[in-house]
C-alpha positions as CSV (number, residue, x, y, z in Angstrom):
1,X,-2.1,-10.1,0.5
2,X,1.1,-10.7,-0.9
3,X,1.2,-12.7,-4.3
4,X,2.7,-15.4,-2.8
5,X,1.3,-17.4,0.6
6,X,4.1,-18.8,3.1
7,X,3.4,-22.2,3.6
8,X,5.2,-21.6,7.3
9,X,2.6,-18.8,8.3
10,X,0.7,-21.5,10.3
11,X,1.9,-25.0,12.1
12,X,-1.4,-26.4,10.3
13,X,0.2,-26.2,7.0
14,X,3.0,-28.0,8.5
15,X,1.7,-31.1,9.3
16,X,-0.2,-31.1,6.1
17,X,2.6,-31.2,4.1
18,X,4.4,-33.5,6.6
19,X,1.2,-35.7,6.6
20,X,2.1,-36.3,2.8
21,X,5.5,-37.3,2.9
22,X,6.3,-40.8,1.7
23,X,5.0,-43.7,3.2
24,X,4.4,-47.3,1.3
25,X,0.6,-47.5,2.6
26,X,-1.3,-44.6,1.4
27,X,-5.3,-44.7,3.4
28,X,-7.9,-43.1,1.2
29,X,-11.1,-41.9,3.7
30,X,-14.1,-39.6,2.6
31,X,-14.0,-36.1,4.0
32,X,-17.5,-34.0,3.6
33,X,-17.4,-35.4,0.0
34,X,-13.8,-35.0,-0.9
35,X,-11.3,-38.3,-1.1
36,X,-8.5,-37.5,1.0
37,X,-5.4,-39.2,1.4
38,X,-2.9,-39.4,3.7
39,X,0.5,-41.1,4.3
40,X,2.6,-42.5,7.1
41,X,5.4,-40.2,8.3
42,X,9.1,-40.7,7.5
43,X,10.7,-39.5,10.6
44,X,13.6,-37.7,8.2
45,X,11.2,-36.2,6.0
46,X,9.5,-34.6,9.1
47,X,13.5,-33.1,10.1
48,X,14.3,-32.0,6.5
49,X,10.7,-30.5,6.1
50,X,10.6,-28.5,9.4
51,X,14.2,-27.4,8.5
52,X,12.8,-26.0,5.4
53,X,10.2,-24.4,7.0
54,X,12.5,-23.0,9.2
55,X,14.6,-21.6,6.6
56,X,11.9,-20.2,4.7
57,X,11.1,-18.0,7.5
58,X,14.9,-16.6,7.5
59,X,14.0,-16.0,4.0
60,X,17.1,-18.4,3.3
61,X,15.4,-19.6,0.0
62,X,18.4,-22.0,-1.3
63,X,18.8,-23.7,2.4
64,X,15.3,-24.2,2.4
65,X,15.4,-25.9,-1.5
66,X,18.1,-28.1,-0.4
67,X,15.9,-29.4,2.7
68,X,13.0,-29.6,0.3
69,X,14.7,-31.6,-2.2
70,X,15.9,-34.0,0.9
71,X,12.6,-35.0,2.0
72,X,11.9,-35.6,-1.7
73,X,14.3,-38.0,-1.7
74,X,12.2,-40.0,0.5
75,X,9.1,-40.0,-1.8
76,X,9.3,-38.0,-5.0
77,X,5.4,-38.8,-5.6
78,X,4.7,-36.2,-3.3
79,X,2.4,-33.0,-5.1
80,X,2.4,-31.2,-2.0
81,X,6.6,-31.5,-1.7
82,X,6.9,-30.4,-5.8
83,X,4.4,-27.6,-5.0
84,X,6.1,-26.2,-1.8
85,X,9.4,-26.6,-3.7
86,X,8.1,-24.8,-6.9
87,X,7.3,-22.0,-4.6
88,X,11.1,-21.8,-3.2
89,X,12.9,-21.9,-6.6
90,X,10.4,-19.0,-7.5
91,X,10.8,-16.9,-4.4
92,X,14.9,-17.5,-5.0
93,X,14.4,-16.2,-8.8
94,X,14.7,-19.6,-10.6
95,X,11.3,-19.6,-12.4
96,X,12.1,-22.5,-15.2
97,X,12.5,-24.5,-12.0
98,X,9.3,-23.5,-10.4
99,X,7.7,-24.4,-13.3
100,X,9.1,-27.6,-13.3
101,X,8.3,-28.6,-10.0
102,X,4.7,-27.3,-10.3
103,X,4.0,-29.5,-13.1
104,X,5.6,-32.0,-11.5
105,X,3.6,-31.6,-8.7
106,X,0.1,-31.4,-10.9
107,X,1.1,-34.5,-13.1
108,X,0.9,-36.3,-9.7
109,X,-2.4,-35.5,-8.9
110,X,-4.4,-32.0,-8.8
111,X,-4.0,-30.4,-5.4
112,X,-4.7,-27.1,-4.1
113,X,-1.4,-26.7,-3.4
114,X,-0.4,-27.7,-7.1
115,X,-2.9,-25.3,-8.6
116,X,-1.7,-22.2,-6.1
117,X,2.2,-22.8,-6.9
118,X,0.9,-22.5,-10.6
119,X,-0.8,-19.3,-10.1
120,X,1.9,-17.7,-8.4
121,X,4.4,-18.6,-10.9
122,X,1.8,-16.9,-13.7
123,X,1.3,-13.7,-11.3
124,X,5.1,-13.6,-11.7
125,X,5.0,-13.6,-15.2
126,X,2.3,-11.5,-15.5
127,X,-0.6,-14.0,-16.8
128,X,-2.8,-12.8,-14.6
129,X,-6.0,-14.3,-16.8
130,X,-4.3,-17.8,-16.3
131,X,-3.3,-16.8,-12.9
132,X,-7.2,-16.1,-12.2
133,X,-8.3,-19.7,-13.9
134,X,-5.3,-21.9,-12.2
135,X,-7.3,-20.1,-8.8
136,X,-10.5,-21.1,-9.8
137,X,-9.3,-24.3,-10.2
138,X,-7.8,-24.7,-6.5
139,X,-11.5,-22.7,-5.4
140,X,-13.5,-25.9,-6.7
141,X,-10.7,-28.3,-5.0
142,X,-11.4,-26.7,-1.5
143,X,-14.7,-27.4,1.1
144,X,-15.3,-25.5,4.0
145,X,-17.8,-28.3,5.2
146,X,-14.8,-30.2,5.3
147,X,-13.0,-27.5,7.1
148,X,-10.1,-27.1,4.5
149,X,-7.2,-25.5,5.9
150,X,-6.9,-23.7,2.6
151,X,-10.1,-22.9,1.8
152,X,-10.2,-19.0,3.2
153,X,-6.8,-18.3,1.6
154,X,-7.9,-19.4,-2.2
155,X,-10.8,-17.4,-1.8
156,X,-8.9,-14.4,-1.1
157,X,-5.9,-14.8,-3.6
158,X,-8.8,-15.2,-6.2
159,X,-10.2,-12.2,-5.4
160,X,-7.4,-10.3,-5.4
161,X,-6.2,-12.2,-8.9
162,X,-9.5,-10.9,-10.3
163,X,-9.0,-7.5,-9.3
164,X,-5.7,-7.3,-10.6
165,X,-7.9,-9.0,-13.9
166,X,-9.9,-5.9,-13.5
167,X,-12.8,-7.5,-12.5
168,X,-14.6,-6.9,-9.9
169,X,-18.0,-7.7,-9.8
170,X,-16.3,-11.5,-10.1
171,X,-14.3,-10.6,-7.0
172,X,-17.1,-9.3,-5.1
173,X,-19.1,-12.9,-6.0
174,X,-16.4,-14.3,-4.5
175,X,-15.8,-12.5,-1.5
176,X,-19.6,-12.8,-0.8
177,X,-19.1,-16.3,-1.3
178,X,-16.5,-16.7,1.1
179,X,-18.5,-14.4,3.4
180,X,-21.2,-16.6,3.4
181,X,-19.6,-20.5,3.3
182,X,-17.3,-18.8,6.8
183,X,-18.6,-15.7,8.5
184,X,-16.1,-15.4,11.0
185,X,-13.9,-14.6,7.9
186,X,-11.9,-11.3,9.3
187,X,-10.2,-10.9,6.1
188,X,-13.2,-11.5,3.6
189,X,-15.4,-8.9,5.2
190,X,-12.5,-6.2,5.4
191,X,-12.3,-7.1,1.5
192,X,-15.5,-7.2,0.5
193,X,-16.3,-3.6,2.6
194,X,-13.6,-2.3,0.2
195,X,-14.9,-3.7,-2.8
196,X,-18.6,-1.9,-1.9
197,X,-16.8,1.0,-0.9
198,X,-15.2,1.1,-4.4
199,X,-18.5,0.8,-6.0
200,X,-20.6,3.4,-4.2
201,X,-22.5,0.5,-2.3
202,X,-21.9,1.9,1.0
203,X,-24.8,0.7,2.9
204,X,-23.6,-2.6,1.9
205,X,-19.6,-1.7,3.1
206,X,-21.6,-0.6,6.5
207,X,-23.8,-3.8,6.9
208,X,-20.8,-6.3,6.0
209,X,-18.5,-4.4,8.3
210,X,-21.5,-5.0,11.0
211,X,-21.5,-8.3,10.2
212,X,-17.7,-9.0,10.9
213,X,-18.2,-7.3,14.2
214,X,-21.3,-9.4,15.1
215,X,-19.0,-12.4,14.9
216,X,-15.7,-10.5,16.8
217,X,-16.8,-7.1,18.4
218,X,-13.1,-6.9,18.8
219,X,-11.7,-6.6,15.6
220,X,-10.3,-3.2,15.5
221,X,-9.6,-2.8,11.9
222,X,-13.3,-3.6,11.3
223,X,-13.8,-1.0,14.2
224,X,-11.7,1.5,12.5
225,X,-12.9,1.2,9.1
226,X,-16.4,1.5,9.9
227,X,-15.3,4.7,11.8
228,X,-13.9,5.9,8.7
229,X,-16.7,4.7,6.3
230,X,-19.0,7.1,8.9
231,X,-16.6,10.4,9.0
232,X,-16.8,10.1,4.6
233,X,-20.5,9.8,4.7
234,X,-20.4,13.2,7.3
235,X,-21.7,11.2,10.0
236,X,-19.4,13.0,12.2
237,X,-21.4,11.8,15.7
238,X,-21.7,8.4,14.6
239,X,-17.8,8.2,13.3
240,X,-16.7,9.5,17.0
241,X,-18.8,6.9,18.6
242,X,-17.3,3.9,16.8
243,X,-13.9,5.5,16.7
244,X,-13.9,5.6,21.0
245,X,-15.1,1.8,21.0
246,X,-11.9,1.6,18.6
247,X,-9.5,3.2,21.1
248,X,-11.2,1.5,24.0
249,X,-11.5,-2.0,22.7
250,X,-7.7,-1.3,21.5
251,X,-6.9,-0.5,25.0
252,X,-5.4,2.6,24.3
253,X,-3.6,2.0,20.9
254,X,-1.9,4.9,20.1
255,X,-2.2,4.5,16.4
256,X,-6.2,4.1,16.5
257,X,-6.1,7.1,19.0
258,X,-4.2,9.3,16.4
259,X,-6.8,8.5,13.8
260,X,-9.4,9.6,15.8
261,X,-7.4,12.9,16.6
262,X,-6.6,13.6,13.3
263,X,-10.6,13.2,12.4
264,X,-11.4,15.5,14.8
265,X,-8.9,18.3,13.8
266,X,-10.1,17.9,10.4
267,X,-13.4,18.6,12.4
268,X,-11.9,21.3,13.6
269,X,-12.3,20.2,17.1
270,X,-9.3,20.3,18.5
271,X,-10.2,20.7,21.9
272,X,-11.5,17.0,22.2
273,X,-8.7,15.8,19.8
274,X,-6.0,17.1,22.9
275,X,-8.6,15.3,25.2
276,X,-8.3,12.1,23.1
277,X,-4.1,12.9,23.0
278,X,-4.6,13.3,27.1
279,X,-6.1,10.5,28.3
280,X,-2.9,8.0,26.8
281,X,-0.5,10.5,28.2
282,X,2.3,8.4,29.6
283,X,5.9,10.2,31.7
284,X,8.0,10.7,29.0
285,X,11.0,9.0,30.8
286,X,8.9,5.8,30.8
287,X,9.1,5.8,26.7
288,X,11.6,3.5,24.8
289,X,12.2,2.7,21.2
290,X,9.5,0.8,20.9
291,X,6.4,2.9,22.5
292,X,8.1,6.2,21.7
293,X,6.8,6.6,18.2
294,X,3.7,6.1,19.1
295,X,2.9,8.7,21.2
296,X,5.3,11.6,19.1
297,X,2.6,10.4,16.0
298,X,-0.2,11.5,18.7
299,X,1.0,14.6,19.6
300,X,1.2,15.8,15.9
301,X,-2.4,14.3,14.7
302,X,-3.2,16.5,17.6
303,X,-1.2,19.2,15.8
304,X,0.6,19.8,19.2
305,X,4.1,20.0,17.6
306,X,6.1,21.5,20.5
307,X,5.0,18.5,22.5
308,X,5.9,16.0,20.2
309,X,9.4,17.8,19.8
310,X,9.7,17.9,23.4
311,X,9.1,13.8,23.9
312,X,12.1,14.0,20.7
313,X,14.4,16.2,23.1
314,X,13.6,14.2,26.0
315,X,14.8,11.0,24.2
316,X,18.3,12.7,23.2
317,X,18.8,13.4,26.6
318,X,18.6,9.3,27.6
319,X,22.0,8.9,25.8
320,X,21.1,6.9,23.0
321,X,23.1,5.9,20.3
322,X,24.4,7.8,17.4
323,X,21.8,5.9,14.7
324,X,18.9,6.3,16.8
325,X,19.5,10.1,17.6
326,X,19.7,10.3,14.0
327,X,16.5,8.9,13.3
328,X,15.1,11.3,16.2
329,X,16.6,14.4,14.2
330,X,15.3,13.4,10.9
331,X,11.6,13.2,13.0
332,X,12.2,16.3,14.2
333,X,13.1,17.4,11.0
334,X,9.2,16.4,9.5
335,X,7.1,18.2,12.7
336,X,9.1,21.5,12.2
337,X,8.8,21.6,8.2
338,X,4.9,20.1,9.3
339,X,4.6,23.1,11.4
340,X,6.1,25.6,8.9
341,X,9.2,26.2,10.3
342,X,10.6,24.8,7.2
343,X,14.4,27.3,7.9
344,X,14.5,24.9,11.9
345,X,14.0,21.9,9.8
346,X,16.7,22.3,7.2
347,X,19.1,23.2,10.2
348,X,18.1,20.0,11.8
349,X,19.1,18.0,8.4
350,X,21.9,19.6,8.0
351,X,23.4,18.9,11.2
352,X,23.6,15.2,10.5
353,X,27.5,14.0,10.2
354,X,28.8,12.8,7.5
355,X,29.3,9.9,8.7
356,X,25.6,8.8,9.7
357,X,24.3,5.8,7.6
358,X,21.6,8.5,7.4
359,X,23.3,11.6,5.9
360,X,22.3,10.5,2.3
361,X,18.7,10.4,3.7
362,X,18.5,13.5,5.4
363,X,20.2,15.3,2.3
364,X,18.0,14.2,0.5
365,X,15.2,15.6,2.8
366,X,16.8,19.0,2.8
367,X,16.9,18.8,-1.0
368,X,13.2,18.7,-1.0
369,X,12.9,21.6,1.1
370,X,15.3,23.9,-0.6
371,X,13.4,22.7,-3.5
372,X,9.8,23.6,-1.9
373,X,11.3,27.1,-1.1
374,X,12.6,28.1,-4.6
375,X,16.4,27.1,-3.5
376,X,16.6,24.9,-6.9
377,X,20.4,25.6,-7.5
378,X,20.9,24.6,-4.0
379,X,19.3,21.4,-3.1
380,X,20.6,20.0,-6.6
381,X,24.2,20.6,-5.3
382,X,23.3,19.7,-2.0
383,X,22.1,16.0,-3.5
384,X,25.2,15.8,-5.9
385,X,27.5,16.3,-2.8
386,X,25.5,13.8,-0.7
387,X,25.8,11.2,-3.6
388,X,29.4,11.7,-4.0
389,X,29.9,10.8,0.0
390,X,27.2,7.9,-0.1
391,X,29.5,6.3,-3.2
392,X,33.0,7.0,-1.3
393,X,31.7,5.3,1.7
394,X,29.9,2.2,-0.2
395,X,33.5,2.2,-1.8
396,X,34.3,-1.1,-4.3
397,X,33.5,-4.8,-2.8
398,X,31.8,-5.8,-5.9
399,X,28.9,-8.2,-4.2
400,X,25.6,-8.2,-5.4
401,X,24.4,-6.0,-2.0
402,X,27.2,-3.1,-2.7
403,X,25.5,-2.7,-6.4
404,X,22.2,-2.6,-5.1
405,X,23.0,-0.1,-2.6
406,X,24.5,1.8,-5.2
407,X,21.8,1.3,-7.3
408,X,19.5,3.0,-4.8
409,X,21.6,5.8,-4.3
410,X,21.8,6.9,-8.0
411,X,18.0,6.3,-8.9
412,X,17.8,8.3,-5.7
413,X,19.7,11.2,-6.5
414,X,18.2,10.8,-10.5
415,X,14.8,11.1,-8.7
416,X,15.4,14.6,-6.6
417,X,17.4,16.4,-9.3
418,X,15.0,15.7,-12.0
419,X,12.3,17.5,-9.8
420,X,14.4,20.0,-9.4
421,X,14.8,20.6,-12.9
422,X,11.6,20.8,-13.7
423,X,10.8,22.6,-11.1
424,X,13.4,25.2,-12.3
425,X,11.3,25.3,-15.9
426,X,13.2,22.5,-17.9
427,X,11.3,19.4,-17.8
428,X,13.2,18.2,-20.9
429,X,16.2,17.7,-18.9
430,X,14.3,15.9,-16.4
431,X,13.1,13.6,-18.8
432,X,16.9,13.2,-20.8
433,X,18.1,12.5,-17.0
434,X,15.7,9.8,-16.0
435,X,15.2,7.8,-19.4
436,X,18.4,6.2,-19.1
437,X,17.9,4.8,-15.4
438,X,14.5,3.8,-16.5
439,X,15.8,1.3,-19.5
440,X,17.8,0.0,-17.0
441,X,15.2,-0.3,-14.4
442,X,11.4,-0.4,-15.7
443,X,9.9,-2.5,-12.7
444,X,11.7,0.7,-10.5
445,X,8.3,2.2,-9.7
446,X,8.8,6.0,-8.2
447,X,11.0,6.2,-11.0
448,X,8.5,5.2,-13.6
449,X,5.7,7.4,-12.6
450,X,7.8,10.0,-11.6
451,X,9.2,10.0,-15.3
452,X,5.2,9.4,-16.5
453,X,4.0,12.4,-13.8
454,X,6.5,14.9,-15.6
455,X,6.0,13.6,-19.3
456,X,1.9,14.4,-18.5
457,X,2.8,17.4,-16.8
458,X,4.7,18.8,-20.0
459,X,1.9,17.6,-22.7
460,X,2.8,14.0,-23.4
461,X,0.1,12.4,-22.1
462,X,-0.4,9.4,-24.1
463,X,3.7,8.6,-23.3
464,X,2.5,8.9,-19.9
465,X,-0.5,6.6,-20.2
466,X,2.0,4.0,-22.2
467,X,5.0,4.2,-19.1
468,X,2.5,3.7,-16.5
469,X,1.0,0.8,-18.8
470,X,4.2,-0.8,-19.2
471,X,4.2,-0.9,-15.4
472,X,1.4,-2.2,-14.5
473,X,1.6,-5.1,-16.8
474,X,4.3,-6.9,-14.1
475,X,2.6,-5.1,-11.7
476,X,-0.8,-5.2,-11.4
477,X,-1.9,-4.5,-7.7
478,X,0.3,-1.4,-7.8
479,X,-2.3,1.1,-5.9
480,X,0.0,3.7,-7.0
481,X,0.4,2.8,-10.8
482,X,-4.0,2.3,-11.3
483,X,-4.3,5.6,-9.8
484,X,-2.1,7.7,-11.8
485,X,-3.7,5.7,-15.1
486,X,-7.2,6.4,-14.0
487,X,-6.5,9.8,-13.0
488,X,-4.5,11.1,-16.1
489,X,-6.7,9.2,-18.9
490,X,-9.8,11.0,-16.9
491,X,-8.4,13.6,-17.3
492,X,-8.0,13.9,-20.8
493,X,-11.6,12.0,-21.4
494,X,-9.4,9.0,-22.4
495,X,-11.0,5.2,-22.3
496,X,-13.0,6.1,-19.2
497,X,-14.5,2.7,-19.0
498,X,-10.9,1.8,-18.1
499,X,-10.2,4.0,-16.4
500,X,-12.9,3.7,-14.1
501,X,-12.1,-0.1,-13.5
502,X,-8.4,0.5,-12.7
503,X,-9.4,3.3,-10.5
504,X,-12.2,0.9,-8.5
505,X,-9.6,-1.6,-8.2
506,X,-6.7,1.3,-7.0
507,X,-9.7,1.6,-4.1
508,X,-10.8,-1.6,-3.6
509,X,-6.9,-2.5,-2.7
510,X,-6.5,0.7,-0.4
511,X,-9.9,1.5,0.8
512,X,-10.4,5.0,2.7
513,X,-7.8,6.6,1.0
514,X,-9.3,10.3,0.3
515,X,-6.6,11.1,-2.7
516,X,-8.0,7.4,-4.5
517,X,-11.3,8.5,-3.7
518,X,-11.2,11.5,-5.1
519,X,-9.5,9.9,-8.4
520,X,-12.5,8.0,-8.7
521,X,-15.0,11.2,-8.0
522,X,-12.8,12.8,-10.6
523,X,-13.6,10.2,-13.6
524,X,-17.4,10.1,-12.8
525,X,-17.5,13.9,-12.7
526,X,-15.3,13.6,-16.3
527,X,-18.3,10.9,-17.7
528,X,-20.5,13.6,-16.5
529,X,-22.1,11.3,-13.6
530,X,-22.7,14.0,-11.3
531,X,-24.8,11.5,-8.8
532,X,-21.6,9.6,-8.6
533,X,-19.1,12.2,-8.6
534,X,-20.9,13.8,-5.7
535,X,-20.5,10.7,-3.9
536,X,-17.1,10.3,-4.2
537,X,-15.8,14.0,-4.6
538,X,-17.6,14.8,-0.9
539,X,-16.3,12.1,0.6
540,X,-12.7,12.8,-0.2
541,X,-13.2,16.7,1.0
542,X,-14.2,15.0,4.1
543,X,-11.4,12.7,4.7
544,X,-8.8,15.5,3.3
545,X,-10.4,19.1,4.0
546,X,-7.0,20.8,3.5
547,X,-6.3,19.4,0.3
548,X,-6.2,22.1,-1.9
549,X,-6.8,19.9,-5.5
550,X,-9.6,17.9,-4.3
551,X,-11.5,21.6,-3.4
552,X,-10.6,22.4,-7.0
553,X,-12.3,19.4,-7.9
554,X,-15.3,20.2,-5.8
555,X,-15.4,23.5,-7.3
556,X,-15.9,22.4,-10.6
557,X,-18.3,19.8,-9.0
558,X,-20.4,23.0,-7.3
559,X,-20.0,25.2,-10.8
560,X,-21.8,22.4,-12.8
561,X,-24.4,22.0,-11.0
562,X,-24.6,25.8,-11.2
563,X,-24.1,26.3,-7.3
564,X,-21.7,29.6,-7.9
565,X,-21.4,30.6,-4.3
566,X,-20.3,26.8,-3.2
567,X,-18.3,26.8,-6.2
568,X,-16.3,30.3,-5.6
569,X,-16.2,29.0,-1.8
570,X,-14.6,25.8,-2.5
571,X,-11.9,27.5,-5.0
572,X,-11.1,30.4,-2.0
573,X,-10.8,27.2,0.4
574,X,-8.0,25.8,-1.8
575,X,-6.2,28.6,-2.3
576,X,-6.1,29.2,1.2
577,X,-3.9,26.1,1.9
578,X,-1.3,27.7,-0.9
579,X,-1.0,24.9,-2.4
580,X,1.8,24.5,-5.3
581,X,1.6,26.6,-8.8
582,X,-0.1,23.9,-10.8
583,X,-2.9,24.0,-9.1
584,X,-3.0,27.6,-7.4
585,X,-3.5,28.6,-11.2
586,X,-5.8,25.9,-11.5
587,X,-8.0,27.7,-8.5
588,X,-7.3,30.9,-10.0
589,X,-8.6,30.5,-13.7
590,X,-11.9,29.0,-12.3
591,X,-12.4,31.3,-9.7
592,X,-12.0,33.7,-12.6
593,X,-14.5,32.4,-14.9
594,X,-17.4,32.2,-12.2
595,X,-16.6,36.1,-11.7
596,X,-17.3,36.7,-15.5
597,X,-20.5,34.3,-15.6
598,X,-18.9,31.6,-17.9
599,X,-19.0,28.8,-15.5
């Protein structure tokens, strides 16, 4: 969810708010148990209120305030007005403002919408222990008896605040709750199945996921994560079962189908997976913008590249427009290096003019495949030339958009020539190049970690631990920030306790994800839980078999447990993928040891 709920996201929350602007002759009625009052209706605070609401959608934050402040002028003793103007100033960057309106708002009378406003504008300044109280607060303010528009929404921004708080056996009470007071909660069961997930519980994850179906068979992301939840646990015939109701109840979604290929190539069953890819085959001629993309991203779960490419080709040949065949080449460019024709797919980026919005993109691409094949000296020129023409054509206007564009473009180019560097042996010079753009930009996040990920991969660990710290303490739900914490101070048998919370949170917020799950396998293997590890460790294997790290991990999993053959199998079945030198050496070393009996 993001940290901050749009009061336009339903028309219910529209007439709540309107229902509270001013009036001389408040009415006070009992509502299950809660005193409720409500206003007569200025007709212009209804026009200056919708307009707001109207604006806020647009994401025209300062019309929006000035509407706001409008139908204030008709009754400034209205909390819900302050709180739904404290919200603007602090989407439009004005948070001395949004404080001000949010007490204004609370001083009034506490509301839920007064307590929320507040937590936001602490998430935003990274209180999140206050954040988690000021949501507690609006929890014991709401009654589902009472049928409280808000009520399902608190709930889950206070479980997410308490994950962020790093606690979740608080956010799994209150998930439950909210599970229990409204069952046909979509979004509470999805959450709570993640939080189980994250903490090993998964016959709980299956039954609430059952549960969410028994009240809507139709809910395909239930549908779909329970077929996922079944492929982790190797129930292969159960997975395929739930994952055809998916595709069928979907009616054909081609996103859901290419799920349930790519499950079944990681089977290795690729026979059915074509099958699956068949039965939505549509004429390529009736494909647009729209439903194209679909159906290339089924082809290639299927691994049926020269399909996908053709359905590309096909799409050229309608005589689209220069952007969009653009866009087609730069897809193209991802099946062939996909399919390992990486020498087709640099031709295919470097064929984009020079004056393509996109050539800075797809140089940037080619960059990264020079880079994968050794061509270091290469794909750095090849990014300093594409910066040089992205700056020329942004040119000089001075606005706030031109310097964020530029911006972009040099943390950009910062980004692929420091991996370059270091890929070339001088990770020192990666780190002298990005410090800089990281004083200037520490909430930047590839750029942090990607300046973390190099100091830990040269030896400075701790500095890496500290950058990544830094990070997550404006933000906190980053997926990507917990894991590389968890994962490096693992590790290095560094504050695993901590480690292990930020890494069940990192899964909890992105359930099913077999790199987060393997994280997590990592740290119990490191606290020498081997019960847990096993848990966690298999399950990633299953949901990534070709990733070559996670069989390393496996390996090591296999060797303590003094399973030699698994072990030396696992290690051959990562080096197999040829995976980069890191880890090939890695693979090697272990394999190594079992040979000489020192496992």
């Amino acid at each position: 969810m993001s940290p901050f709920r749009k009061a336009s996201r339903s028309w219910c929350a529209l007439v709540v708010l309107l229902g509270a602007c001013a009036s001389q002759h408040p009415i006070t009625k009992l509502v299950g148990g809660h005193q409720i009052t409500t206003r007569s209706i200025d007709a212009e605070a209804y026009e200056h209120v919708s307009r707001a609401f109207l604006y806020e959608e647009q994401e025209r934050w300062n019309d929006a305030i000035a509407e706001m402040q409008r139908a204030l002028n008709f009754d400034s003793d209205s909390p819900e007005l302050h709180a739904s103007l404290s919200e603007l100033y602090l989407r439009a960057g004005e948070e001395k403002k949004a404080e001000e309106e949010a007490h204004a708002s609370l001083a009034i009378v506490t509301t839920v919408n007064g307590l929320v406003a507040k937590a936001h504008l602490l998430r935003a300044r990274g209180d999140v222990a206050a954040e988690v109280d000021a949501l507690r607060r609006a929890r014991n303010e709401v009654d589902f008896a009472a049928e409280d528009d808000d009520a399902e929404s608190v709930y889950l921004e206070l479980a997410e605040a308490e994950l962020h708080n790093l606690d979740v056996p608080a956010a799994q009470s209150t998930l439950e709750a909210l599970t229990q007071a409204e069952p046909e909660s979509a979004g509470g069961h999805m959450r709570l199945t993640a939080v189980y997930w994250a903490t090993g519980a998964m016959a709980k994850a299956e039954a609430t996921l059952h549960a969410a179906l028994a009240e809507e068979p139709n809910q395909i992301e239930a549908l779909a994560a329970l077929a996922w939840i079944h492929a982790a646990l190797g129930k292969n015939d159960e997975a395929k079962n739930v994952f055809r109701e998916a595709v069928d109840r979907s009616e054909g979604a081609p996103e859901i189908a290419a799920a349930f290929a790519r499950f079944l190539v990681g089977l290795g069953d690729t026979k059915e997976a074509e099958q699956v890819v068949d039965d939505l085959a549509v004429p390529e001629s009736s494909l647009d913008a729209d439903t194209r993309p679909g159906h290339v991203e089924l082809e290639r779960s299927a691994h049926r590249y020269d399909r996908a490419l053709a359905i590309l080709a096909h799409a050229r040949e309608a005589g689209l427009a220069e952007d969009e065949t653009t866009r087609l080449s730069l897809t193209q460019a991802a099946i062939l290096k996909e399919e390992g024709k990486s020498g087709e797919a640099l031709a295919t980026l470097k064929g984009v003019a020079r004056s393509s919005p996109l050539f800075f993109e797809s140089r940037l691409r080619a960059a990264e495949l020079l880079r994968d094949t050794g061509k270091v000296d290469e794909a750095m020129r090849t990014v300093e030339e594409a910066k040089s023409q992205a700056e020329g054509d942004k040119g000089d206007k001075g606005d706030k958009g031109d310097k964020d564009d530029k911006d972009a473009i040099e943390i950009e180019t910062a980004l692929s020539l420091a991996l370059s560097e270091e890929k070339r042996g001088d990770a020192k010079a990666a780190v002298a190049r990005l410090e800089p753009l990281f004083r200037r930009h520490p909430d930047e996040g590839r750029l942090v970690l990607l300046l973390a990920s190099i100091e830990e991969r040269r030896g400075n660990w701790h500095h890496a631990l500290d950058l990544a710290e830094g990070y997550l303490g404006k933000n906190r739900g980053s997926v990507e920030a917990l894991n590389f914490w968890g994962f490096v101070a693992a590790d290095h048998d560094y504050a695993l306790d901590l480690a292990r919370k930020r890494l069940q949170v990192a899964c909890s917020l992105d359930p099913g994800s077999g790199g987060l799950l393997d994280s997590l396998g990592w740290l119990h293997f490191r606290a020498k839980d081997l019960t847990q590890a096993s848990l966690f460790l298999e399950q990633a294997a299953r949901l990534e078999p070709a990733d070559a790290e996670i069989q390393w991990h496996m390996g090591e999993l296999y060797a303590a447990k003094k399973n030699t053959e698994k072990a030396a199998a696992a290690y051959r079945r990562g080096l197999g993928f040829k995976p980069e030198e890191r880890v090939r050496r890695k693979l090697e070393d272990s394999l190594a040891k079992l040979a000489g009996g020192k496992s």
